[in-house]
N, C-alpha and C positions, 0 to 999 in steps of 0.2 A: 701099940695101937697104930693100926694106918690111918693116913691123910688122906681125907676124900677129896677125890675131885673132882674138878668142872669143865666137862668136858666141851662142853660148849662156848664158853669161855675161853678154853686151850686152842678149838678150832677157828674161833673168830681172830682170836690175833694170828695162827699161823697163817689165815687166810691173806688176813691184811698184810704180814709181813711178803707171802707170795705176791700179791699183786703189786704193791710199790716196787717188787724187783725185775716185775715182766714189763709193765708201761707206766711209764712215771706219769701220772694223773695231768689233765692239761688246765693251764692257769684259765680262770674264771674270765677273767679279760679280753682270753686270746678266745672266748668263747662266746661272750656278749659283745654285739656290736654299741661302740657311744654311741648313746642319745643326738637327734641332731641340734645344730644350734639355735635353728626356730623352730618353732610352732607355729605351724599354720592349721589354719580350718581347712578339712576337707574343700569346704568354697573358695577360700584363697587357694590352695593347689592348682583344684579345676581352673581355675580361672587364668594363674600363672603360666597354665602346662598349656593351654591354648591361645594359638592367638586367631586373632578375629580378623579376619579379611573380607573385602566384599565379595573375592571368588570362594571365599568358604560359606559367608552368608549365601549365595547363590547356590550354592549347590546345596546347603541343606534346606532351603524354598524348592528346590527341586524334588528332595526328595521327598518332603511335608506335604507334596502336590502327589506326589504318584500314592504316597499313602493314604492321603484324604479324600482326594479320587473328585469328583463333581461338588463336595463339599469346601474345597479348598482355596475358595473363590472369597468365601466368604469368612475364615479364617486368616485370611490375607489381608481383607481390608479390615478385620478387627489388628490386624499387626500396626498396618500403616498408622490407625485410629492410635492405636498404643505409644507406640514409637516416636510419634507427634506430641503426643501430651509430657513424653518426660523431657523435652526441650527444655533447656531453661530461660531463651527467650522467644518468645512464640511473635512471631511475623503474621500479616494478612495472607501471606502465600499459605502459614500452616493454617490458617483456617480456612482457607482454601480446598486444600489439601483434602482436611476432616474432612470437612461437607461434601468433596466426592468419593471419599470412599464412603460415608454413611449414605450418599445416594445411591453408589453402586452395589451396598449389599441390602436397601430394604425395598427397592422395585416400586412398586406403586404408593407405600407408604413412605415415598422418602423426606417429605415436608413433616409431619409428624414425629419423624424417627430426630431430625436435624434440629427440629425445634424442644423434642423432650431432651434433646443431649447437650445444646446449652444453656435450657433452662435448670437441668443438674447442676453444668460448670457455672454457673452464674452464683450458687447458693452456698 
């Protein structure tokens, strides 16, 4: 009686025995690059990766202006407004400050505008 065979079986290992003799398989290692040694948040990266000048602030005001076009007037002094309030110790100069950009973006409403926005910071 003959012994059957498996032919597919016979072909998988001849196959594999050809391939380990044409290119020797490359180590997993040399294929994956290590992990780094920190973890950062996307926002720590950004933040790392740039630094912050006042000619780079100036130039992206610059260009926040040509894209906001006649609007950008008043996008600016919501900045100042902003940029004011995260001080940590606020001077008579910053409220100074506030009260002429909220005068210069609310035009004839600016004593209402002045008075609803420290009677917010007040509460």
């Amino acid at each position: 009686m003959s012994k059957k065979k498996n032919t597919l079986k016979e072909l998988d290992e001849f196959l594999k025995q050809q391939a380990s003799t044409l290119v020797a398989p490359a180590q997993l290692s040399d294929t994956i690059p290590p992990p780094p040694l920190e973890t950062k948040t996307p926002a720590e990266n950004t933040s790392a990766e740039v630094e912050i000048t006042q000619s780079k602030i100036l130039d992206d005001l610059i260009k926040l202006a040509e894209k906001e076009g006649t609007a950008f007037r008043k996008v600016f002094y919501d900045l100042i407004v902003k940029s004011v309030e995260k001080q940590k110790n606020s001077s008579a100069a910053d409220k100074i400050l506030i009260n002429t950009a909220l005068y210069l973006k609310s035009g004839n409403q600016w004593k209402e505008t002045i008075r609803s926005y420290w009677k917010e910071k007040s509460q």
